[in-house]
TITORLO-302873 format. One record per residue (C-alpha): residue number from 0; residue in one letter; z, x, y. Coordinates in nm, 3 decimals, decimal comma, always signed. Example, Ala and Ser with C-alpha at 12.3 -4.5 7.8 and 13.67 -1.06 7.14 Angstrom:
TITORLO-302873
<atom><resi>0</resi><resn>A</resn><w>+0,780</w><u>+1,230</u><v>-0,450</v></atom>
<atom><resi>1</resi><resn>S</resn><w>+0,714</w><u>+1,367</u><v>-0,106</v></atom>
END
This chain:
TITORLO-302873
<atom><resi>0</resi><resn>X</resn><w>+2,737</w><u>-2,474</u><v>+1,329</v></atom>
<atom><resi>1</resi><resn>X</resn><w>+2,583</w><u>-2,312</u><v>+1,008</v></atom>
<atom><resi>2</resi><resn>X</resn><w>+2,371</w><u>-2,049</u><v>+0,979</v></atom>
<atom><resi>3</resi><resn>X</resn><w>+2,050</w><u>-2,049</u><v>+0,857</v></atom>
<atom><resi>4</resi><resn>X</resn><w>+1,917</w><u>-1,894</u><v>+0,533</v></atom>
<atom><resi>5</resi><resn>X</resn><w>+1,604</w><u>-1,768</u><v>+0,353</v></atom>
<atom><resi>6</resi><resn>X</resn><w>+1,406</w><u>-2,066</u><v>+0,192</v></atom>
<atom><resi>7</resi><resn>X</resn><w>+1,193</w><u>-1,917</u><v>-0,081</v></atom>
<atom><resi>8</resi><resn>X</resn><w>+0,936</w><u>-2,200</u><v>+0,037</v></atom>
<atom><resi>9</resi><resn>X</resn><w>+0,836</w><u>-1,937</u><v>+0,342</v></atom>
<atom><resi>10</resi><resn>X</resn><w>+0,672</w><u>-1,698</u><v>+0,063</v></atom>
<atom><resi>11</resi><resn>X</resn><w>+0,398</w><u>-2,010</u><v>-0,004</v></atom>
<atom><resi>12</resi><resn>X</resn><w>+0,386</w><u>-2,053</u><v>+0,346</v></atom>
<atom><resi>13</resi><resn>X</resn><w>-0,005</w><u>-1,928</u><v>+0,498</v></atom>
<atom><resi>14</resi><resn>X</resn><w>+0,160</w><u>-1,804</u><v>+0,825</v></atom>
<atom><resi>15</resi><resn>X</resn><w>+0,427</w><u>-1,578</u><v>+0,646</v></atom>
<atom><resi>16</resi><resn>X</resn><w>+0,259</w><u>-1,501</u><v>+0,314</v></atom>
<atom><resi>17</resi><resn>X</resn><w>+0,087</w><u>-1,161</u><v>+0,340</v></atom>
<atom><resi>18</resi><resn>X</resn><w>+0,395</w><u>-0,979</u><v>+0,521</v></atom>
<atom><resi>19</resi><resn>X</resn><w>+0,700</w><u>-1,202</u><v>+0,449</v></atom>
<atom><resi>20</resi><resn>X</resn><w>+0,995</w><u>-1,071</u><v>+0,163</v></atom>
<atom><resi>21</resi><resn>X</resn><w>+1,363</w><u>-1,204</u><v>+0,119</v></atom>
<atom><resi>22</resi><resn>X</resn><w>+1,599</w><u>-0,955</u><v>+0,185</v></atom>
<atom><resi>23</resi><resn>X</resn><w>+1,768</w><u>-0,900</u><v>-0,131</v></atom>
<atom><resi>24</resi><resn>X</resn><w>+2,124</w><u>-0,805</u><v>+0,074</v></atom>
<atom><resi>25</resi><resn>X</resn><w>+2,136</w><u>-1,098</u><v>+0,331</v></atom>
<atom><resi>26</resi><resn>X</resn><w>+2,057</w><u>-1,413</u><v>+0,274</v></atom>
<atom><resi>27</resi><resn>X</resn><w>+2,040</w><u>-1,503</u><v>+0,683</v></atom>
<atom><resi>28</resi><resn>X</resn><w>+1,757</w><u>-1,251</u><v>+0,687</v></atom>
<atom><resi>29</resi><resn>X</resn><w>+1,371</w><u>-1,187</u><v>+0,587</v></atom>
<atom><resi>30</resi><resn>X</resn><w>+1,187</w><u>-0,868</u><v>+0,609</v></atom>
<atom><resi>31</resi><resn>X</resn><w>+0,819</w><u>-0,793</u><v>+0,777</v></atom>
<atom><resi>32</resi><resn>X</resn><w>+0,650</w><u>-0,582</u><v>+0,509</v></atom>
<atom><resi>33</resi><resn>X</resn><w>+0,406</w><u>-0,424</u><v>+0,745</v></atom>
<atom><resi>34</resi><resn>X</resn><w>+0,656</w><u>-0,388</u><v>+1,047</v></atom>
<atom><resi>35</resi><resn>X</resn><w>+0,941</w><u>-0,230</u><v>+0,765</v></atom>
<atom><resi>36</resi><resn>X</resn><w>+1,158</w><u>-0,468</u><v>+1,020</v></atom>
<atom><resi>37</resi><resn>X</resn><w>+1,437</w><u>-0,686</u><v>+0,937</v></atom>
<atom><resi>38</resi><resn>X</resn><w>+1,464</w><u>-1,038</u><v>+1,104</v></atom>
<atom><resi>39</resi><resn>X</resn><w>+1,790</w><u>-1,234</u><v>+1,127</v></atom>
<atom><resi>40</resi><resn>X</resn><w>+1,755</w><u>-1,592</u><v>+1,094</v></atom>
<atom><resi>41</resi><resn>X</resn><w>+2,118</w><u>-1,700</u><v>+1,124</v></atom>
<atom><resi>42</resi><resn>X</resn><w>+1,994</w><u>-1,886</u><v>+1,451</v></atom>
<atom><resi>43</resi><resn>X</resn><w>+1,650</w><u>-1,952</u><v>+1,457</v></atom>
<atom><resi>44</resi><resn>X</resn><w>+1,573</w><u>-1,999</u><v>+1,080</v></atom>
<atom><resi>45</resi><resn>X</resn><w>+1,174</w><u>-2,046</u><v>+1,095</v></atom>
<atom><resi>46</resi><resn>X</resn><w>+1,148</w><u>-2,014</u><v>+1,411</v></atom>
<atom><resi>47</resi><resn>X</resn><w>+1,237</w><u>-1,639</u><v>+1,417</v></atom>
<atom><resi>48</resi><resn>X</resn><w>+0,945</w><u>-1,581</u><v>+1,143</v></atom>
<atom><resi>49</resi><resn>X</resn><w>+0,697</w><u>-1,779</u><v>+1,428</v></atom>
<atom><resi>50</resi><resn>X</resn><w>+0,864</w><u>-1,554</u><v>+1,687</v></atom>
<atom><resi>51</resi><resn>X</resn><w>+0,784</w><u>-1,219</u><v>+1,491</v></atom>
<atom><resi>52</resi><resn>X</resn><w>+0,446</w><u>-1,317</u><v>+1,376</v></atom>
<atom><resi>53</resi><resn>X</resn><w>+0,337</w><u>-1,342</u><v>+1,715</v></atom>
<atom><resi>54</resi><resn>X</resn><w>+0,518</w><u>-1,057</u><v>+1,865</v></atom>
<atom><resi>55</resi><resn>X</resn><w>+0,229</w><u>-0,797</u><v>+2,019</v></atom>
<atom><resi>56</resi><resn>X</resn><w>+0,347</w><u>-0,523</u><v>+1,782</v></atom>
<atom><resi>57</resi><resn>X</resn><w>+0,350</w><u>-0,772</u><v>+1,438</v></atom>
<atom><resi>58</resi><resn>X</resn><w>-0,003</w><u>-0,852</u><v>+1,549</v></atom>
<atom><resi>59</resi><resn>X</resn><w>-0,170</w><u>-0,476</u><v>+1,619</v></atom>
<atom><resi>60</resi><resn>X</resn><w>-0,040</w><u>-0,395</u><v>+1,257</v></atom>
<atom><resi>61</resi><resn>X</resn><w>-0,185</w><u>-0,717</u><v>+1,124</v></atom>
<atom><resi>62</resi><resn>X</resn><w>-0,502</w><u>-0,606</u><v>+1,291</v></atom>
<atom><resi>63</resi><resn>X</resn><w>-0,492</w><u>-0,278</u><v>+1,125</v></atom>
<atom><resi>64</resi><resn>X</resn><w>-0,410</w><u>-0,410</u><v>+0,745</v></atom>
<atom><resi>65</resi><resn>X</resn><w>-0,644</w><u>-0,614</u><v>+0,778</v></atom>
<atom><resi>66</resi><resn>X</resn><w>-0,960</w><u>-0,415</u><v>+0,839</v></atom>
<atom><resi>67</resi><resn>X</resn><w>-0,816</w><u>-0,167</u><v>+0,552</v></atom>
<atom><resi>68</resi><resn>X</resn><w>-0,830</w><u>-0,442</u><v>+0,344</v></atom>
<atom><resi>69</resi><resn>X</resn><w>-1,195</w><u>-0,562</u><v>+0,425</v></atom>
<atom><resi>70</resi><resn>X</resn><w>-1,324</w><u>-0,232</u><v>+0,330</v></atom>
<atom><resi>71</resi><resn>X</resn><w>-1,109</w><u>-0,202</u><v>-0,015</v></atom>
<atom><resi>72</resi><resn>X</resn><w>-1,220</w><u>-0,572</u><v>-0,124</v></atom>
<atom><resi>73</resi><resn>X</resn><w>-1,573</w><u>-0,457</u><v>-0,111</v></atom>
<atom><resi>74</resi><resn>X</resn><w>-1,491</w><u>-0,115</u><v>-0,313</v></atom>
<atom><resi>75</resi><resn>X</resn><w>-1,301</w><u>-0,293</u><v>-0,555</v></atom>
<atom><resi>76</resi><resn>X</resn><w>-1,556</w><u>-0,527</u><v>-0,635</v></atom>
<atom><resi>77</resi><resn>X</resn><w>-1,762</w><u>-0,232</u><v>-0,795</v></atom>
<atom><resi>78</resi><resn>X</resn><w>-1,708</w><u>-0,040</u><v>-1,150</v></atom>
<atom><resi>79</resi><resn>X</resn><w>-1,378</w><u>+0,190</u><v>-1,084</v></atom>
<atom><resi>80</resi><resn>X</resn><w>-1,407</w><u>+0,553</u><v>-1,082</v></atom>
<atom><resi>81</resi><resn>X</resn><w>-1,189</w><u>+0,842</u><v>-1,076</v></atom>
<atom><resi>82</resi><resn>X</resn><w>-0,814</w><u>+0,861</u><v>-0,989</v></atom>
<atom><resi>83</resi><resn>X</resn><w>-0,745</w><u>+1,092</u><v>-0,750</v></atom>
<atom><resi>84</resi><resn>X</resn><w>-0,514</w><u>+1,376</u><v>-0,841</v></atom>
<atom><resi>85</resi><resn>X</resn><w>-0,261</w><u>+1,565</u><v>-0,614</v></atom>
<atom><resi>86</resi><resn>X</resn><w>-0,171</w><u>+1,904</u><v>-0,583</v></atom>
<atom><resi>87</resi><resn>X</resn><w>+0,204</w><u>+1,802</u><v>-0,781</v></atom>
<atom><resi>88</resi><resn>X</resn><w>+0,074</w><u>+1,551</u><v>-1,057</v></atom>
<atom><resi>89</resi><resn>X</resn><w>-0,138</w><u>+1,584</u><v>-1,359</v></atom>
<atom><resi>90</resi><resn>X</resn><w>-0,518</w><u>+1,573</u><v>-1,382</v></atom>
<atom><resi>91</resi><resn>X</resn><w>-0,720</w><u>+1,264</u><v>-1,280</v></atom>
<atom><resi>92</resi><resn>X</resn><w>-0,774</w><u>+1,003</u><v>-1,571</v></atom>
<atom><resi>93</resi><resn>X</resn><w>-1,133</w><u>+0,947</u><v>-1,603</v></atom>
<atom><resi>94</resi><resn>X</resn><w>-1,197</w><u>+0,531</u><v>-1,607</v></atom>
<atom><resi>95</resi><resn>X</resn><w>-1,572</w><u>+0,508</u><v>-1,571</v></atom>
<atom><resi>96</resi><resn>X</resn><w>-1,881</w><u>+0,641</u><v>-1,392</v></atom>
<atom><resi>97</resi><resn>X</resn><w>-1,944</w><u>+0,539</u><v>-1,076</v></atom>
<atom><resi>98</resi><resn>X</resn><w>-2,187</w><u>+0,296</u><v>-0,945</v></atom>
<atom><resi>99</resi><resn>X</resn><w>-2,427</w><u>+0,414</u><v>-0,667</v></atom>
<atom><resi>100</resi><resn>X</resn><w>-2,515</w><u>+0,233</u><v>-0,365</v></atom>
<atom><resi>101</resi><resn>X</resn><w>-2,227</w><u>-0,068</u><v>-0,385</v></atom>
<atom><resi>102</resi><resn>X</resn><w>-1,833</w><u>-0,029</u><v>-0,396</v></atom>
<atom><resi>103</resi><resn>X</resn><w>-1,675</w><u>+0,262</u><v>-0,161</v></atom>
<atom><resi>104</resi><resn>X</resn><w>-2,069</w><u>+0,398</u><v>-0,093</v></atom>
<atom><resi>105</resi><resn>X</resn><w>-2,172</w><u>+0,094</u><v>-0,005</v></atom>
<atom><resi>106</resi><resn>X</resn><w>-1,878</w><u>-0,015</u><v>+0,240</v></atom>
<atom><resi>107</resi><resn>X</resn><w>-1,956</w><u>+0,277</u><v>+0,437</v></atom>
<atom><resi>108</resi><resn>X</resn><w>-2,372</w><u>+0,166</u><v>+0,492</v></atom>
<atom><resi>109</resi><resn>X</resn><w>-2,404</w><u>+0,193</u><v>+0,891</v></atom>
<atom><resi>110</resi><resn>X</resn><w>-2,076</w><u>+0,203</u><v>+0,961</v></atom>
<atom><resi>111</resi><resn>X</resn><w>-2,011</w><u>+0,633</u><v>+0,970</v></atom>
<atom><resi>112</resi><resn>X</resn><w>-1,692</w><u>+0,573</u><v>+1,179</v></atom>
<atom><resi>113</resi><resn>X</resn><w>-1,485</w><u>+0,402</u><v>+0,930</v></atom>
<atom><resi>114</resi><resn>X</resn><w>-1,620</w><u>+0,648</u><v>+0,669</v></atom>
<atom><resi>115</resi><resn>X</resn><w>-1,437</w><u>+0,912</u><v>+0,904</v></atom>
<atom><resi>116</resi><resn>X</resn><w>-1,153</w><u>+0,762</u><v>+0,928</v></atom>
<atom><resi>117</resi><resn>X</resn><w>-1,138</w><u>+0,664</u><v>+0,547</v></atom>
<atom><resi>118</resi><resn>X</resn><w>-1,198</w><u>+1,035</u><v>+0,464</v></atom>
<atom><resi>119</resi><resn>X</resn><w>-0,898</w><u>+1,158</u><v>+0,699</v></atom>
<atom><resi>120</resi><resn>X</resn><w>-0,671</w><u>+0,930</u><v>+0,529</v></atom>
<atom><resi>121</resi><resn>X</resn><w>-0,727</w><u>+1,044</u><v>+0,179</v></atom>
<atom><resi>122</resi><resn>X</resn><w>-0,715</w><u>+1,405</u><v>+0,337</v></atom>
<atom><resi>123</resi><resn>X</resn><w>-0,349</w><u>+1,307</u><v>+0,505</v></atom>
<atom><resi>124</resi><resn>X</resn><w>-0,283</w><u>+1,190</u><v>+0,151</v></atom>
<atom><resi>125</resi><resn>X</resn><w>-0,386</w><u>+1,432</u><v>-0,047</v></atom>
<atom><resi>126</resi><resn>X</resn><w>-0,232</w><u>+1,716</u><v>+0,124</v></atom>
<atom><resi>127</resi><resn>X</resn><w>+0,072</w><u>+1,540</u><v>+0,181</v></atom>
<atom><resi>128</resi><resn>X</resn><w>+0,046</w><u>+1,504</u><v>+0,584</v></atom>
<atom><resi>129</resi><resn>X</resn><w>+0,287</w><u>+1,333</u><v>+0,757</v></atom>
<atom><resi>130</resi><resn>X</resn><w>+0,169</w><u>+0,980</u><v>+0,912</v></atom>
<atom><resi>131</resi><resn>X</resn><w>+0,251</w><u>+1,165</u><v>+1,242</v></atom>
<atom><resi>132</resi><resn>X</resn><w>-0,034</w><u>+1,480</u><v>+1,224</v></atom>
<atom><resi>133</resi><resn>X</resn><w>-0,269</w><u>+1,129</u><v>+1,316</v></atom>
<atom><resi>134</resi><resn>X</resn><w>-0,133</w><u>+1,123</u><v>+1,680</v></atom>
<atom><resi>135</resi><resn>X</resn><w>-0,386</w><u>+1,258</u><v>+1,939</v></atom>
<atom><resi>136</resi><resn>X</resn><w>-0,676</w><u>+1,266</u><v>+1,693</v></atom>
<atom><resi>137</resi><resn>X</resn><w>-0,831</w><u>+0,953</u><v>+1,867</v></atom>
<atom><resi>138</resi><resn>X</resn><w>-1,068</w><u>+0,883</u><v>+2,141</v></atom>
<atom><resi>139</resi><resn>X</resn><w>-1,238</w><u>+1,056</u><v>+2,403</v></atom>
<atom><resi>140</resi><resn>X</resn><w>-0,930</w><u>+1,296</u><v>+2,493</v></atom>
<atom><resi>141</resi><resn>X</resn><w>-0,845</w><u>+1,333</u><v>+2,101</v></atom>
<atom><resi>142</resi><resn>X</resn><w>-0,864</w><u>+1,626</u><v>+1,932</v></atom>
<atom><resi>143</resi><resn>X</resn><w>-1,186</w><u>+1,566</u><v>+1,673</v></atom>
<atom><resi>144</resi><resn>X</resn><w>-1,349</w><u>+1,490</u><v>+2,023</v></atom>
<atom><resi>145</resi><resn>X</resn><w>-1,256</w><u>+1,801</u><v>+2,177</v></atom>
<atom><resi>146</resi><resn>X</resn><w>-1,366</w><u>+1,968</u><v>+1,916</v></atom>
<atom><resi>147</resi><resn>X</resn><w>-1,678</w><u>+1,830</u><v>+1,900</v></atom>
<atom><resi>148</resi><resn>X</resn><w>-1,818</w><u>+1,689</u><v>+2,195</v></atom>
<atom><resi>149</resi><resn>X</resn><w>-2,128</w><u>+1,612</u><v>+2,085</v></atom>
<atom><resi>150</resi><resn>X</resn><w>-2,048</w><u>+1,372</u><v>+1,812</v></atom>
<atom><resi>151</resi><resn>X</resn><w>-2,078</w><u>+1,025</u><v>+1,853</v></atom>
<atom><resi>152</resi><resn>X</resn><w>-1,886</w><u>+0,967</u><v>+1,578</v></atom>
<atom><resi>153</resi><resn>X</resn><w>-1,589</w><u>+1,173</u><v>+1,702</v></atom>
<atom><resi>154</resi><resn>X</resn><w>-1,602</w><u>+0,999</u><v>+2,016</v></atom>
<atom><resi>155</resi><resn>X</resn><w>-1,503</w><u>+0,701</u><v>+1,805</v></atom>
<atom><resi>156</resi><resn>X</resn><w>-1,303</w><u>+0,778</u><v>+1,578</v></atom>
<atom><resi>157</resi><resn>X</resn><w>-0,957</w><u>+0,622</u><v>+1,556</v></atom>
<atom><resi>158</resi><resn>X</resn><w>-0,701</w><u>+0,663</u><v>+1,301</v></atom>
<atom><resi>159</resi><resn>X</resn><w>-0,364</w><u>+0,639</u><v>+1,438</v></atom>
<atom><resi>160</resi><resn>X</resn><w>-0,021</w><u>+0,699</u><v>+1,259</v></atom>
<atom><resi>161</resi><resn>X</resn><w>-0,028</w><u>+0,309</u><v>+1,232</v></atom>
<atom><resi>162</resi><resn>X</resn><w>-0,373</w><u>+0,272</u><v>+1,111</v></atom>
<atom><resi>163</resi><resn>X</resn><w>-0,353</w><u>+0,543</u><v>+0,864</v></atom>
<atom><resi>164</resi><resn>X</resn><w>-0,018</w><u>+0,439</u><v>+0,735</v></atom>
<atom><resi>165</resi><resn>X</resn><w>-0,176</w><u>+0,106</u><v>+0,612</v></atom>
<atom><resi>166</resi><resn>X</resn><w>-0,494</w><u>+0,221</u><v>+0,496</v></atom>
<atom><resi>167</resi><resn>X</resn><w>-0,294</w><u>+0,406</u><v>+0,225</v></atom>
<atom><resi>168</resi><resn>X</resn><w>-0,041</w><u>+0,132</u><v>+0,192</v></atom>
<atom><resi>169</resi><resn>X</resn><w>-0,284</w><u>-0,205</u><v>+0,180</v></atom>
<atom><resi>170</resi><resn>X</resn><w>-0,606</w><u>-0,009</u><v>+0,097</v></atom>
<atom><resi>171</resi><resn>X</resn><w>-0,568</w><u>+0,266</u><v>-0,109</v></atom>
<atom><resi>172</resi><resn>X</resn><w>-0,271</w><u>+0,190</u><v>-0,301</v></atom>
<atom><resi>173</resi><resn>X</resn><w>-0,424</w><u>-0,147</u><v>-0,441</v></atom>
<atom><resi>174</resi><resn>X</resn><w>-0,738</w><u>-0,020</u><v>-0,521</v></atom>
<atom><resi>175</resi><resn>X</resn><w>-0,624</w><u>+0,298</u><v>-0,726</v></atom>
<atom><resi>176</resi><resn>X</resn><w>-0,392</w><u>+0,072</u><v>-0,873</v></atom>
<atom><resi>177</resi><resn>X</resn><w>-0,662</w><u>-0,129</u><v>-1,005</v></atom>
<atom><resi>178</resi><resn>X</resn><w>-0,802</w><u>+0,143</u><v>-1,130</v></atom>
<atom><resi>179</resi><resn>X</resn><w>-0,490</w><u>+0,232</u><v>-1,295</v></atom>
<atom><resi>180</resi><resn>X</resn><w>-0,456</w><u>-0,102</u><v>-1,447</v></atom>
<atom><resi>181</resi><resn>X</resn><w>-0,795</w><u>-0,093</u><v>-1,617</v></atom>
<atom><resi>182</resi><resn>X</resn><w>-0,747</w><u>+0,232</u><v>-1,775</v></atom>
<atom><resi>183</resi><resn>X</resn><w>-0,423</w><u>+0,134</u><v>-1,902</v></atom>
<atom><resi>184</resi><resn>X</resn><w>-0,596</w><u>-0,172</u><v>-2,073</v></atom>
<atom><resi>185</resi><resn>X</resn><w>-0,836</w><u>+0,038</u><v>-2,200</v></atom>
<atom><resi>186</resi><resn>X</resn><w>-0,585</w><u>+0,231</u><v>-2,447</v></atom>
<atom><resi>187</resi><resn>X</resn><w>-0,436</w><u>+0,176</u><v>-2,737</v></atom>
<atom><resi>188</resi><resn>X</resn><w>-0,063</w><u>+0,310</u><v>-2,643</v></atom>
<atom><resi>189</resi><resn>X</resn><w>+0,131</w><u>+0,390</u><v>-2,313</v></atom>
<atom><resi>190</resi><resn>X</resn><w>+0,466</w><u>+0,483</u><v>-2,214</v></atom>
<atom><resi>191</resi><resn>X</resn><w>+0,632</w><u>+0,307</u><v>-1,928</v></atom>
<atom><resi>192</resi><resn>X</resn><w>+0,884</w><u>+0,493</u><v>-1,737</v></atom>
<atom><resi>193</resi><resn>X</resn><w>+1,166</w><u>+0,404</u><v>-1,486</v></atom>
<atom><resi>194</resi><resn>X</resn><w>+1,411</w><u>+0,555</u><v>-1,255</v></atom>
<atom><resi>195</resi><resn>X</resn><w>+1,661</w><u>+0,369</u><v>-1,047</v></atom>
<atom><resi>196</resi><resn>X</resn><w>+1,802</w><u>+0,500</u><v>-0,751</v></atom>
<atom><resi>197</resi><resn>X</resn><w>+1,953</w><u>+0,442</u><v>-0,409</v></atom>
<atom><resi>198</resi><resn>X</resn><w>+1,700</w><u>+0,407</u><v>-0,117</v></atom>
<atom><resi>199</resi><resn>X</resn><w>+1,870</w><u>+0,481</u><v>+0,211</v></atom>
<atom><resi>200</resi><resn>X</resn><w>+1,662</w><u>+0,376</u><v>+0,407</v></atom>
<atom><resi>201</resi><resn>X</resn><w>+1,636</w><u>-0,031</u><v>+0,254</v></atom>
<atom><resi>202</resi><resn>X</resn><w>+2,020</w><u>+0,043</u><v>+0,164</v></atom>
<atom><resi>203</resi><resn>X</resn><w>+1,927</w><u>-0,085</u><v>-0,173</v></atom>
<atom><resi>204</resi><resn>X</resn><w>+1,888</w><u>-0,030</u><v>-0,522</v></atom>
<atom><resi>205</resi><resn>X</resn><w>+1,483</w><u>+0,116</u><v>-0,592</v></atom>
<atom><resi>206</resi><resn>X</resn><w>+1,347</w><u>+0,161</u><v>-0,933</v></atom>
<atom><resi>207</resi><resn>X</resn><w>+1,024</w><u>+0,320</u><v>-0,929</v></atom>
<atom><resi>208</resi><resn>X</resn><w>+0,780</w><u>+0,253</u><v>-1,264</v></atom>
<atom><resi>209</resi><resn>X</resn><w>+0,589</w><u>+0,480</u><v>-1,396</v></atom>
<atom><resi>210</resi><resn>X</resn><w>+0,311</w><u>+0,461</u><v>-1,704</v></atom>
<atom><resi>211</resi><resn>X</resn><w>+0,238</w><u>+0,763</u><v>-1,914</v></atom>
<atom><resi>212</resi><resn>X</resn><w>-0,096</w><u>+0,761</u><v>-2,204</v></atom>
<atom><resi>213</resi><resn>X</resn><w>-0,285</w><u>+1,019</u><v>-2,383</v></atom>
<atom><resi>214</resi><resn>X</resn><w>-0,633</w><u>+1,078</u><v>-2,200</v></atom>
<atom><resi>215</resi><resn>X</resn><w>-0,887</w><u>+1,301</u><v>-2,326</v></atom>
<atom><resi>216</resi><resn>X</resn><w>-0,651</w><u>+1,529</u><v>-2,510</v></atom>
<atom><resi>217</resi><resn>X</resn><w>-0,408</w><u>+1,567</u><v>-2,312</v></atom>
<atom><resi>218</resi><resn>X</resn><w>-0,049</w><u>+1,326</u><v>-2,149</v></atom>
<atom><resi>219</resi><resn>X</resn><w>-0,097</w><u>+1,175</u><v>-1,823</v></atom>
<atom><resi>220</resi><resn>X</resn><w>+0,160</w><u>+1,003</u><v>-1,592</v></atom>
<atom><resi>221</resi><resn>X</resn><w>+0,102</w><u>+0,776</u><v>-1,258</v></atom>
<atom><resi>222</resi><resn>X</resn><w>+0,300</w><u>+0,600</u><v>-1,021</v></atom>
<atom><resi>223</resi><resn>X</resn><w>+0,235</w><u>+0,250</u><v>-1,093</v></atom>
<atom><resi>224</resi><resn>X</resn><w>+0,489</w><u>+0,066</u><v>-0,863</v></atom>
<atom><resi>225</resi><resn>X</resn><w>+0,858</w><u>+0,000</u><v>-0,706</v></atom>
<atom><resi>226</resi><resn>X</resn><w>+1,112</w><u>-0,305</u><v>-0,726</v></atom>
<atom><resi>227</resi><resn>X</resn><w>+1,390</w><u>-0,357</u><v>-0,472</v></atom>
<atom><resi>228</resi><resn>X</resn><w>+1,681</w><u>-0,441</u><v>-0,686</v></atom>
<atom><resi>229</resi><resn>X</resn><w>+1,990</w><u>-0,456</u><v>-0,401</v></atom>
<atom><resi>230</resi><resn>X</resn><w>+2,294</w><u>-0,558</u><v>-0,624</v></atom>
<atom><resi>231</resi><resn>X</resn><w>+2,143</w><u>-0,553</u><v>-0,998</v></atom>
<atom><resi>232</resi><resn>X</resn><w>+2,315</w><u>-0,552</u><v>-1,373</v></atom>
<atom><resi>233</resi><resn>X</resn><w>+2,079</w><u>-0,420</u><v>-1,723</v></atom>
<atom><resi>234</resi><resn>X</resn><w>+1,964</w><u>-0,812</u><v>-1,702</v></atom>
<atom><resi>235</resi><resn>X</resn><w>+1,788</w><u>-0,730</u><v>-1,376</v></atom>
<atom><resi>236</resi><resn>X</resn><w>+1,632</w><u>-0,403</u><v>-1,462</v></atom>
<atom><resi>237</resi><resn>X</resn><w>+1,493</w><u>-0,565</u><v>-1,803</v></atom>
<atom><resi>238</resi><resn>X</resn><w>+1,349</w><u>-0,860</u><v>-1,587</v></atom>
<atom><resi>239</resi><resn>X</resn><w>+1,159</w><u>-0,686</u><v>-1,334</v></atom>
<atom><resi>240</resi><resn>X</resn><w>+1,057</w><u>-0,439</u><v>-1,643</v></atom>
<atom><resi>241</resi><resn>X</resn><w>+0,906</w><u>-0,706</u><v>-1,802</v></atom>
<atom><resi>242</resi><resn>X</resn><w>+0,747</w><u>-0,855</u><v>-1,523</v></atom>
<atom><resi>243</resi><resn>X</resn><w>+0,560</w><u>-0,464</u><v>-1,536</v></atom>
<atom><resi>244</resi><resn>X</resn><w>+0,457</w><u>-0,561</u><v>-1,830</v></atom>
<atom><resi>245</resi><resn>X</resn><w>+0,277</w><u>-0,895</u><v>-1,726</v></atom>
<atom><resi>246</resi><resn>X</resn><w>+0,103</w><u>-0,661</u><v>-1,464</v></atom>
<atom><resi>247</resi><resn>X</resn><w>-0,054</w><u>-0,413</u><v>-1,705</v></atom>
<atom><resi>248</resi><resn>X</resn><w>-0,139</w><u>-0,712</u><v>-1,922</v></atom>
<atom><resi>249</resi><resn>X</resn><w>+0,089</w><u>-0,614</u><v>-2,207</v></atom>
END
């Protein structure tokens, strides 16, 4: 009996779209973006992906993305403002002034519990937390309650290491990357910059991309994004370089 392979059709497919990606070492398996779980499909082909899309765990982080992403579409849909900077990488770039009353402002109108949880993620970001200092934060025997008893808001906040994990990977990420994007076509010149190495985790080649302009007197460089390579020659590094390219419009 044969075994059963990835079918590139799966990455159209409405059930599998938004988490589905080929394993680029195994052909017999597919990986869950938002579970970072690889599924064999030797026996069950499509019938594993069904399997793992309804699994209890698939589903909670589904849950999770999800709302991030509600709350990014509607702060995306504004003028961009300011890149954030980090304590290791050069100043902000300045895109535009921000709009008042729509975009991230306006996403947060009644709703002062997902503001609070929004804020503690870009906190955990910016001073490099680990995903993990979110446990016991949450509900009425979490910490922020604890500390302040008399808060309704504390009483309901809830940012786990799950939740917080993909409000920086599905919310944050694409929307400073946006912002990123239009700055970039707002210049004249940029650099792009790329380092391959070996990711031990995926157990496959990584090149990271990285795009470097002159802003207000002074060089700036940001992470832009990453491409899994797993066995790869100079042909593949030019392709997926060029497919950078088509991203920044270039």
């Amino acid at each position: 009996m044969g075994r059963c392979v990835f079918s590139a059709k799966w990455l159209g497919d409405e059930r599998f779209s938004n988490w589905l990606a080929e394993d680029p070492k195994d052909r017999s398996s597919a990986r869950c973006k938002l579970c970072s779980k690889c599924i064999n499909l030797a026996s069950m082909g499509e019938a594993a992906l069904v399997s793992h899309a309804s699994s209890r765990k698939h589903l909670a982080i589904l849950s999770a993305a999800t709302s991030s992403r509600s709350f990014f579409a509607a702060s995306t849909s504004s003028s961009p403002g300011r890149l954030p900077s980090s304590a290791t990488s050069t100043p902000a770039i300045e895109v535009c002034t921000p709009t008042t009353g729509s975009g991230a402002t306006g996403a947060f109108s009644g709703n002062s519990e997902l503001k609070s949880e929004v804020l503690w993620a870009l906190n955990v970001v910016d001073k490099h937390y680990s995903y993990r200092s979110c446990q016991g934060l949450s509900g009425d025997a979490g910490l922020f309650h604890r500390m302040f008893p008399d808060s309704a808001i504390a009483s309901k906040f809830a940012c786990s290491e799950t939740k917080c994990r993909y409000l920086t990977t599905f919310g944050f990420g694409p929307y400073f990357q946006e912002l990123l994007l239009a700055h970039v076509k707002s210049v004249d010149n940029f650099v792009l910059l790329f380092d391959e190495s070996h990711n031990s985790q995926l157990q496959a080649k990584q090149m990271d991309v990285h795009v470097r302009t002159w802003d207000a007197g002074q060089v700036t460089t940001r992470y832009f994004c990453s491409e899994f390579l797993g066995h790869a020659c100079a042909d593949d590094l030019l392709d997926k370089l060029s497919i950078c390219c088509d991203k920044l419009g270039r």
